[in-house]
C-alpha positions in Angstrom: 9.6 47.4 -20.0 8.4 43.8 -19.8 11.9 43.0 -18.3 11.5 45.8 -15.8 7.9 44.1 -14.7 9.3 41.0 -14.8 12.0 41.8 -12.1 9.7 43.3 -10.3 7.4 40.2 -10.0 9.8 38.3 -9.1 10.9 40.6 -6.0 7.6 40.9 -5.0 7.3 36.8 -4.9 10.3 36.4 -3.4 9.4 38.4 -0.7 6.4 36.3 -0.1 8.4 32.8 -0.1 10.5 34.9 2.8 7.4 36.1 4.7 8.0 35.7 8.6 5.3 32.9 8.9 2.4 31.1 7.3 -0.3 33.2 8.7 1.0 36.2 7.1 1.1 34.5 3.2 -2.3 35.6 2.4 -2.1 39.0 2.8 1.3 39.4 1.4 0.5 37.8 -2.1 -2.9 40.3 -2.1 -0.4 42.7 -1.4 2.4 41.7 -3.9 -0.2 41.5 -6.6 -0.7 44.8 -6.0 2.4 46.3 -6.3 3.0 44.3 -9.6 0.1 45.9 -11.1 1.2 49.4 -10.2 4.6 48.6 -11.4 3.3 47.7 -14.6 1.4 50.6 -15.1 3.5 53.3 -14.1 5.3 51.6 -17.0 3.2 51.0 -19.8 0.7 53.8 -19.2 2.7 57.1 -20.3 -0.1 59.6 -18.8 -0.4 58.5 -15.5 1.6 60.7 -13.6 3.4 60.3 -9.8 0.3 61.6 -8.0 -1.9 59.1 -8.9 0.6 57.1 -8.4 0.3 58.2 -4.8 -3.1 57.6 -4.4 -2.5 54.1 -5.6 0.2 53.1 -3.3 -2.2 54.5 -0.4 -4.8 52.7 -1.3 -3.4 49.4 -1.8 -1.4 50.2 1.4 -4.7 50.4 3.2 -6.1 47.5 1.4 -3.3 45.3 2.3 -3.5 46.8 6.2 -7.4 45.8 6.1 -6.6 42.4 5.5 -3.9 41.5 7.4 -6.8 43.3 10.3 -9.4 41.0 9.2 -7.2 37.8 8.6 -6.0 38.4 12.2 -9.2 38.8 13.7 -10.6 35.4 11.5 -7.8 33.5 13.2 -8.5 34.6 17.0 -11.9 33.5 15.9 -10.7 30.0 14.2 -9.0 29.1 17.5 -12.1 30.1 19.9 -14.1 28.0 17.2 -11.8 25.2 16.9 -11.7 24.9 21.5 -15.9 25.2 21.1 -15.6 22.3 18.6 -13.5 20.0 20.5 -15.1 20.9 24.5 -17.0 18.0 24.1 -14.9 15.3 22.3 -14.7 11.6 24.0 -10.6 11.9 23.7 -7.9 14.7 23.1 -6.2 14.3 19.9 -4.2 17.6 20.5 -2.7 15.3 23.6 -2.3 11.9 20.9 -0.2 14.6 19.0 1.6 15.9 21.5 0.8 19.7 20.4 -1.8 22.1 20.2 -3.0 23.6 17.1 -1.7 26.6 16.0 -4.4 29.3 14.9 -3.9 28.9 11.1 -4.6 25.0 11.8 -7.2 25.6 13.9 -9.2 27.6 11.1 -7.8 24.4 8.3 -9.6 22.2 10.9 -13.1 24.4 11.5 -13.2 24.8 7.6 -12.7 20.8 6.5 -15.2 19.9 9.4 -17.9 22.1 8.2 -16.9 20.6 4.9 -17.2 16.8 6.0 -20.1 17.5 7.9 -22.2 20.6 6.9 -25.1 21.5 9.4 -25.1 17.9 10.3 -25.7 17.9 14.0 -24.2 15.6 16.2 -25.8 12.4 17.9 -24.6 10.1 20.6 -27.9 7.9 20.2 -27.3 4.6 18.6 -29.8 3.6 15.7 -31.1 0.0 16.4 -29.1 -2.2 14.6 -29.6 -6.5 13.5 -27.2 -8.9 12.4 -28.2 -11.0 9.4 -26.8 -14.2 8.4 -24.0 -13.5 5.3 -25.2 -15.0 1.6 -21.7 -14.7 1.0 -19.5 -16.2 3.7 -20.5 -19.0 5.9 -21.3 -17.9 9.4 -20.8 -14.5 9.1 -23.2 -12.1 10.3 -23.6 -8.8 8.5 -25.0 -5.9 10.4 -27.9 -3.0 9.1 -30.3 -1.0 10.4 -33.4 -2.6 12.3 -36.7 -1.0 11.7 -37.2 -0.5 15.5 -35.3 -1.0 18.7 -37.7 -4.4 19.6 -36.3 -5.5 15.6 -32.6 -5.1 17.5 -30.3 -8.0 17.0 -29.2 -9.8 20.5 -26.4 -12.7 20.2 -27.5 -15.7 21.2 -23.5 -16.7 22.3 -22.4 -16.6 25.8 -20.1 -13.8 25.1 -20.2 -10.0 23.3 -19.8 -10.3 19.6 -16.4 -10.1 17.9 -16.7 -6.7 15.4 -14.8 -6.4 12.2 -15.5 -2.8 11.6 -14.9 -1.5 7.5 -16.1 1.6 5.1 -16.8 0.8 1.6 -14.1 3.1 0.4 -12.5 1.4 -2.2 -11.9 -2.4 -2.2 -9.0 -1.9 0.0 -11.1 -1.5 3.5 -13.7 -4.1 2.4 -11.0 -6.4 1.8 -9.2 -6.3 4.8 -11.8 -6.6 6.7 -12.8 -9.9 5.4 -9.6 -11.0 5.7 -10.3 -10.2 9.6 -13.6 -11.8 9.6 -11.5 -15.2 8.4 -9.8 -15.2 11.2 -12.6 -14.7 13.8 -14.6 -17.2 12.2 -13.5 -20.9 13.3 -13.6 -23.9 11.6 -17.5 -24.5 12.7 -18.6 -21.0 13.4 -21.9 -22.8 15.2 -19.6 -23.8 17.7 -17.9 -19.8 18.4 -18.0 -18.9 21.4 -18.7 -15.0 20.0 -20.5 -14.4 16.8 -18.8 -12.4 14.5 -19.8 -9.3 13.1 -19.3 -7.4 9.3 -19.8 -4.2 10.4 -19.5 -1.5 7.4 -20.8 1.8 8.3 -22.6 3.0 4.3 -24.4 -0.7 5.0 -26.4 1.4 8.0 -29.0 3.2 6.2 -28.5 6.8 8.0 -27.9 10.4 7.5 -24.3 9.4 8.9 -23.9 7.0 5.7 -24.3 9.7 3.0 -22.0 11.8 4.7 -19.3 9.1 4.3 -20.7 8.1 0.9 -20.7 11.6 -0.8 -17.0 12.4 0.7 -15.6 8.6 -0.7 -17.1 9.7 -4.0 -14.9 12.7 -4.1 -12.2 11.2 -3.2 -12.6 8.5 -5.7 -13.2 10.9 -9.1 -10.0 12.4 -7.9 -7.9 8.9 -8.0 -9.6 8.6 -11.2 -8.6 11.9 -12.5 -5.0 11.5 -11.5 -4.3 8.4 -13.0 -6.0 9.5 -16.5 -4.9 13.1 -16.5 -1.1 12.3 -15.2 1.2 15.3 -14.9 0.6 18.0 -12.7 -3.1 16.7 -11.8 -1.3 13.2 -10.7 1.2 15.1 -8.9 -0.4 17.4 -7.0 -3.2 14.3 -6.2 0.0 12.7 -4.4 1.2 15.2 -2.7 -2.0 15.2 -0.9 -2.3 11.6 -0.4 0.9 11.6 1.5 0.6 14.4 3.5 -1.3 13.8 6.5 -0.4 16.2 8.9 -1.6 16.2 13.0 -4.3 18.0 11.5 -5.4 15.7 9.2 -6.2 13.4 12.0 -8.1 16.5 13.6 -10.6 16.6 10.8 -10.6 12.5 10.9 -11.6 12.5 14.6 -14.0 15.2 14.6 -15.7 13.7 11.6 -16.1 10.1 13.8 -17.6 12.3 16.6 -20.4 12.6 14.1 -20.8 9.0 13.8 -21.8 7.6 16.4 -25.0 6.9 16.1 -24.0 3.9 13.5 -21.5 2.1 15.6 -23.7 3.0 19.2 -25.9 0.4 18.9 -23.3 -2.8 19.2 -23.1 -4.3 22.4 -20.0 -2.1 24.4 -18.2 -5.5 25.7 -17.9 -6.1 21.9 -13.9 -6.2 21.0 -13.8 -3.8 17.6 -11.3 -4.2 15.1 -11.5 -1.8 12.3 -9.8 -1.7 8.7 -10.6 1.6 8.5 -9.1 4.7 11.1 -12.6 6.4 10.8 -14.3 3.2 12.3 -12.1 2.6 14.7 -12.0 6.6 15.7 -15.9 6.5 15.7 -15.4 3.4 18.4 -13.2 5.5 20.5 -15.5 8.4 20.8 -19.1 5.8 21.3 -17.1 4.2 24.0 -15.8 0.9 23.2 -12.6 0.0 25.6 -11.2 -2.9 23.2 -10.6 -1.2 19.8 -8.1 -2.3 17.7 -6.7 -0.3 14.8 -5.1 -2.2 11.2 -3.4 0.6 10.1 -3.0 0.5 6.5 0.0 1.3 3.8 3.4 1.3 4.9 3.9 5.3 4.7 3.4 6.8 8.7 0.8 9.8 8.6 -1.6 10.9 11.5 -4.9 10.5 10.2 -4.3 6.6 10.1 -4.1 6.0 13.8 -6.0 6.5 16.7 -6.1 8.2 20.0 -7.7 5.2 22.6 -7.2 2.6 20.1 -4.2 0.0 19.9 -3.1 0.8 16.5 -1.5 -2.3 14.8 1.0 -1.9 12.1 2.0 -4.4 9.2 6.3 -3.4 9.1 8.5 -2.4 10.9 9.4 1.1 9.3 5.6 2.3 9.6 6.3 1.1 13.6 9.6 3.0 13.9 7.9 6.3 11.9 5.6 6.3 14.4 7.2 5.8 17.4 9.4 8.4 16.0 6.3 10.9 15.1 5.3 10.8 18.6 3.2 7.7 19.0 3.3 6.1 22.7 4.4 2.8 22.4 1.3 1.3 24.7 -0.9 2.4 21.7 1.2 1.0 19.1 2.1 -2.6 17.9 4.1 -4.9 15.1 1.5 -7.1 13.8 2.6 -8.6 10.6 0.3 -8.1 7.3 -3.5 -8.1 6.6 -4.3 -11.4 4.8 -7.3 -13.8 5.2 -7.0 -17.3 6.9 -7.1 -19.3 3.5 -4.3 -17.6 1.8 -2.2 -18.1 4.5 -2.8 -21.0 5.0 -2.2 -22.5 1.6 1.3 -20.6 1.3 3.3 -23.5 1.3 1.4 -25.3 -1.4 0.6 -22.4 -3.4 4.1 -21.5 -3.6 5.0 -25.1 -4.8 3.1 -25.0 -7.5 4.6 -21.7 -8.6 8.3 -23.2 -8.7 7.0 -26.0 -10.1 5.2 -24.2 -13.2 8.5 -21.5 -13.1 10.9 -24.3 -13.5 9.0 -26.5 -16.5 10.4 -27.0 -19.7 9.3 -28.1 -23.1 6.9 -26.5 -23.1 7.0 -24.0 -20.4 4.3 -23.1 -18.5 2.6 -20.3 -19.6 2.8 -17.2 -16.8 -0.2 -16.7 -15.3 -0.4 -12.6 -14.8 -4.1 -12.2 -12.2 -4.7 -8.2 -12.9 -7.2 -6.5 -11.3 -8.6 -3.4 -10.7 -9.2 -1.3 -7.9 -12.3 -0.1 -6.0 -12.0 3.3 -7.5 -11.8 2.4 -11.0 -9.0 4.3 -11.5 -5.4 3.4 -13.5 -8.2 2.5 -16.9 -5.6 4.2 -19.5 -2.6 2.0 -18.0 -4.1 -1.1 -16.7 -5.3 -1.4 -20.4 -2.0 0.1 -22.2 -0.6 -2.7 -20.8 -2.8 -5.7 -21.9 -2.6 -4.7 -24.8 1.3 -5.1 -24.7 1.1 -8.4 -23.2 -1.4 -9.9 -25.9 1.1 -10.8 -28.2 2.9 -12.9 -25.5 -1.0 -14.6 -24.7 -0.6 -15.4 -28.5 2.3 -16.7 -28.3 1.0 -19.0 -25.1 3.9 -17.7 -23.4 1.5 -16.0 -21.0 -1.7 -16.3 -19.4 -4.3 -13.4 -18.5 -6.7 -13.4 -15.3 -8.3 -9.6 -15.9 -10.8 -8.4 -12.9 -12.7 -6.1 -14.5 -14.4 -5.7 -10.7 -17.7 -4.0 -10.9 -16.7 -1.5 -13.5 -18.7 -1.7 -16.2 -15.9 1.1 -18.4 -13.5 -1.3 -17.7 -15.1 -4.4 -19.0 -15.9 -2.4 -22.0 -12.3 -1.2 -22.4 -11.0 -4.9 -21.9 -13.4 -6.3 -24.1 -12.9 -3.7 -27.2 -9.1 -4.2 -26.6 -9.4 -8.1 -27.3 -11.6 -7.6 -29.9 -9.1 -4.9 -31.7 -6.5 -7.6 -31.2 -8.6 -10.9 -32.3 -8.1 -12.7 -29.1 -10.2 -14.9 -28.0 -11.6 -15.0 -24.3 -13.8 -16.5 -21.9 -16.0 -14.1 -19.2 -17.0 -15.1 -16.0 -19.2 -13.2 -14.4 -20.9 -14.5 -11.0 -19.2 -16.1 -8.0 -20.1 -19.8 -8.9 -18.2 -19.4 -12.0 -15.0 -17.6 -10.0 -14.7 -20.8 -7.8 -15.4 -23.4 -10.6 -12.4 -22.1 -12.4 -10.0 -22.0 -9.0 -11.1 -25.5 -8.9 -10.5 -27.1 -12.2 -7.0 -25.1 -11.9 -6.6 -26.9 -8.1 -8.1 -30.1 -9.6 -5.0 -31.8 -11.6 -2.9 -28.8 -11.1 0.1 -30.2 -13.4 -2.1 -30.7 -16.2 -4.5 -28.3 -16.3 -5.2 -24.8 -17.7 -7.7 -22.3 -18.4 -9.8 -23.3 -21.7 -8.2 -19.9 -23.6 -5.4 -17.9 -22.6 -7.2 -14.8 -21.5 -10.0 -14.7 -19.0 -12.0 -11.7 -18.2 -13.8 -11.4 -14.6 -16.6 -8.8 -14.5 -19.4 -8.4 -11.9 -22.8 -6.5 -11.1 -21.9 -6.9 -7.3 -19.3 -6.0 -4.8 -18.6 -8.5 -3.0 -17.9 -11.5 -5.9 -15.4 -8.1 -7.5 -13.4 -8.1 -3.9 -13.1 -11.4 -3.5 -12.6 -12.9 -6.6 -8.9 -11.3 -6.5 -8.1 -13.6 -3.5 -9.9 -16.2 -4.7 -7.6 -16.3 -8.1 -4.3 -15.5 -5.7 -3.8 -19.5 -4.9 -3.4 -20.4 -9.1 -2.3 -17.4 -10.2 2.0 -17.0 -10.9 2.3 -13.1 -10.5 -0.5 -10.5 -9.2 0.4 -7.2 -11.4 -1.7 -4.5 -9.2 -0.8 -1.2 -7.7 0.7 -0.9 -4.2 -2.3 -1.0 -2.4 -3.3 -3.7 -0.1 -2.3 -5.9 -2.3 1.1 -5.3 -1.9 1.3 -7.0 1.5 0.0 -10.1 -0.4 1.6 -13.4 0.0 2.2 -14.0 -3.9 4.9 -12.4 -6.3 4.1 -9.4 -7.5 4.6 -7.1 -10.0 4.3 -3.6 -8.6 2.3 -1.2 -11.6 2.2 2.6 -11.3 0.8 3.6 -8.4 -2.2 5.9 -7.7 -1.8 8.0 -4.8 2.8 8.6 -3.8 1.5 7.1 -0.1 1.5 3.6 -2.0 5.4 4.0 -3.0 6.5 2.8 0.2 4.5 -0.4 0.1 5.6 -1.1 -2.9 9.5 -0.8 -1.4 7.8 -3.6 1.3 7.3 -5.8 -1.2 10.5 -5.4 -2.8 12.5 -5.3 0.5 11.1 -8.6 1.5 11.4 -10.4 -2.0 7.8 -11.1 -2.7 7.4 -8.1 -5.0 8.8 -5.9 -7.4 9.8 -2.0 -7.2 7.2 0.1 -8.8 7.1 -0.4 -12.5 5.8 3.3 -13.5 5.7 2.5 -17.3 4.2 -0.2 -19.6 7.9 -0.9 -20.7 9.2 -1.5 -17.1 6.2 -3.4 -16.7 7.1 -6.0 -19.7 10.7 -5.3 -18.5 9.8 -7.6 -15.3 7.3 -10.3 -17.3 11.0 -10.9 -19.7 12.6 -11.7 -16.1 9.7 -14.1 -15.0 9.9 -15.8 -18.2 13.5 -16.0 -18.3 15.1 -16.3 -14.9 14.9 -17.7 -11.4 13.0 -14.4 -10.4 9.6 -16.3 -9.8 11.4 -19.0 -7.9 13.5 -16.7 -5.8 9.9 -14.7 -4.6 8.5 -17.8 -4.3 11.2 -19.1 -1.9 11.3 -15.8 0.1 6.8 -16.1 0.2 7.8 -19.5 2.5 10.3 -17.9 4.5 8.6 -14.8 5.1 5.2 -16.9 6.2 7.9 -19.2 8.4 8.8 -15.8 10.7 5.0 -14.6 10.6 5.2 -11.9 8.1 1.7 -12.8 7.0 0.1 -13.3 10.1 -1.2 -9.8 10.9 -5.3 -10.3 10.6 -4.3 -13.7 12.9 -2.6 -12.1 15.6 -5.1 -8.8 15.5 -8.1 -11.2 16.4 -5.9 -13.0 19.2 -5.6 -9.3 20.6 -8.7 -8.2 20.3 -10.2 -11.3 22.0 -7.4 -11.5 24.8 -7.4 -8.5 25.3 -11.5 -9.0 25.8 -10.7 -11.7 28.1 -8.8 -9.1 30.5 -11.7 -6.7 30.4 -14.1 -9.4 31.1 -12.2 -10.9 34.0 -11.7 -7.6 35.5 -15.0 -6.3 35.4 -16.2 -9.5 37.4 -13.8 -8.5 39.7 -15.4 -5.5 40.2 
């Protein structure tokens, strides 16, 4: 009898995989369900005879014709809801995509929008907005609220502010977008002929803010569940980060329509480069002519370019993807990666001192592993699985330990307890004063010297000195061990951990394909797999020597070549408006 349900199930499901299309799954499966449960008791229930058996099958046969009736009439209702949505939209995205949506997309898109943005109701007002000198970074400006319009920031410079756009989603956004701002900045930003602005939407106190704020917390409990929970949870949690369909950059868009009152109030001559789609979208629909788009990963989906915007790309596969996806090539562009003036900068010296430190002898060196943690705070259970492997080698002085605990206080607490289980000894540092006074003395007689102890633990209260002091370390560190995030476009070797999100996989090939970085090391032992070949072979050298040759063609010159963009591209606007 069980058999005999069984079978039946499995017909009944079948059928439903073979359905004639997507709109009609939901009401099949009500109906399948149906059907198994009659199956199953005309089998097990030995009074229930064929006439009830008949009332049954009529019933669910008008229950299953009900639905189908009202899941029609819901989608002729999705796609007149979906045109009302969009009547009024700044740009087309259905024309970006080349497509319109079909009805079942149309009610994804009405549902996720409600979701993002509840009874918010949209604004095309701009909040008044003033730039503040930067306690952090020397001649940056750093934009919030103003009290009242007459509060209102107006440059002083002869020309429209330059506009590095960024959400605080992550440390991935934030840190691009300084690495931007490095680049806009000159050597004497007194003497700039545009200021430059940090422009991070959740730093404009606004109704617009918590919306962004309350979905990035959502989205950051789920990396955190993945990488704990593994599995199914992990897998499913990928599938989702790497499916970002023309609907996906439906939602994105309508979302930014919402926004606009946080980006409205910068001057419109101002050149906008985002680090983040939803910024640069925002941009689009607010007006601005001269946005420029860093898209991020190396994996091509919708939802990270942008209809109006020149959407710059780091490699060359996310620039044939897209191109191939549909993407007009006078909105697309080859840029190179996102990495700030002072790393690039120092490549060739940097990269010295690597070889040199690779290719010492009695003693070696000890390798110098910089592993940090993301914005999210996710990856706890194998970020610390694997110190914990590697402490025995920081014994044995064979390697050296640069732990950025960021701003999360469960992973300073998880670092600490594991040293203290294992009875090594380490120094904390734990404000930005203390981050640059050990780059120094490791820049100071660089042959000679070395941390005081083998393992160092960074941990912070704020933000900004747990973003930067990742970069910072970069210039005296011999391998970055991180996820392929935006750190994988990072001019240093790398050792490629176990990703969060299957987007990252590709970035990690990047790395890989262009011999500054390792393929994705998924497990602890893979992990100390590729630590044995630093130690023991030319591998550190060979990365090293590819880091040069890579900076020699311009690989890492993306944030330098978006800025020259942004501002020639200024320059034509300018010139042809006084034409006019």
């Amino acid at each position: 009898k069980i058999q005999t349900t069984r079978k039946s199930a499995n017909a009944v499901w079948i059928a439903c995989l073979l359905s004639p299309s997507r709109e009609m799954l939901g009401p099949t499966i009500l109906f399948a369900s149906s059907i198994i449960a009659l199956v199953a008791v005309l089998i097990f229930d030995s009074d229930f005879n064929i006439m009830d058996a008949g009332i049954i099958a009529a019933v669910v046969l008008a229950a299953f014709l009900g639905v189908y009736v009202l899941w029609r009439i819901l989608l002729i209702w999705a796609s007149g809801a979906y045109k009302k949505l969009v009547a009024d939209n700044a740009i087309s995205v259905d024309e970006f995509v080349l497509s319109e949506p079909s009805a079942e997309s149309a009610l994804k898109v009405v549902v996720l929008h409600k979701f993002n943005c509840g009874s918010h109701v949209a604004s095309k007002e701009g909040l008044p907005l003033k730039a503040e000198e930067s306690d952090k970074v020397p001649g940056l400006k750093v934009t919030k609220r103003a009290a009242s319009s007459t509060e209102a920031t107006t440059t002083k410079k002869s020309k429209a502010p330059l506009v590095v756009g960024t959400i605080r989603m992550g440390f991935g956004h934030h840190r691009i977008a300084y690495a931007a701002t490095s680049w806009g900045l000159g050597p004497d930003p007194s003497k700039d002929e545009r200021d430059t602005y940090f422009h991070d939407l959740l730093n404009i106190e606004s109704e617009e803010a918590t919306m962004i704020h309350d979905t990035d917390k959502l989205y950051s409990k789920g990396s955190r569940m993945a990488s704990e929970l593994g599995g199914p949870v992990e897998a499913l949690w990928g599938s989702i980060t790497k499916s970002g369909d023309e609907d996906s950059l439906r939602v994105t868009y309508q979302w930014a329509e919402h926004l606009l009152p946080i980006i409205s109030g910068l001057d419109r001559n101002s050149p906008i480069v985002a680090s983040h789609s939803l910024v640069a979208a925002a941009a689009v629909a607010a007006g601005f002519k001269n946005v420029i788009n860093l898209v991020i990963d190396n994996h091509a989906q919708w939802f990270v370019v942008v209809p109006g915007a020149l959407n710059l790309v780091q490699g060359p596969s996310n620039y044939h993807n897209f191109l191939k996806m549909g993407v007009k090539p006078e909105h697309l562009q080859l840029a190179g990666h996102w990495i700030p003036r002072d790393l690039v900068e120092s490549i060739p010296d940097a990269c010295k001192r690597r070889i040199h430190r690779a290719k010492s002898t009695s003693p070696r060196k000890p390798l110098r592993l910089l592993i940090p943690v993301g914005g999210a705070g996710a990856q706890r259970k194998f970020i610390v699985s694997l110190v914990k492997a590697l402490l025995p080698l920081a014994k044995e002085n064979k390697v050296q330990l640069f732990l950025n605990a960021a701003d999360h206080a469960h992973m300073k607490e998880s670092f600490s307890n594991s040293l203290s289980d294992a009875g090594v000894d380490y120094d904390v540092v734990s404000n930005m004063t203390g981050v640059r006074d050990f780059r120094a003395k490791l820049l100071s007689d660089w042959e000679t010297s070395e941390p005081a102890k083998n393992v160092t633990l960074f941990a912070f209260d704020d933000y900004f000195t747990a973003v930067a002091t990742t970069d910072i370390l970069c210039n005296v560190a011999d391998v970055l061990a991180c996820k392929p995030s935006e750190l994988a476009f990072y001019p240093i070797p790398k050792l490629m951990i176990r990703r969060v999100g299957d987007h990252e996989e590709y970035s990690a090939l990047r790395a890989s394909e262009l011999g500054d970085g390792t393929l994705e090391a998924r497990t602890v032992k893979v992990s100390l797999r590729y630590v044995d070949l630093f130690l023991e072979t030319e591998l550190l050298v060979t990365m090293n020597e590819a880091i040069v040759k890579n900076n020699e063609m311009g690989i890492y010159d993306g944030c330098k070549n978006a800025i020259k963009i942004a501002l020639e591209r200024a320059k034509e606007l300018e010139e042809a408006s006084s034409k006019d």
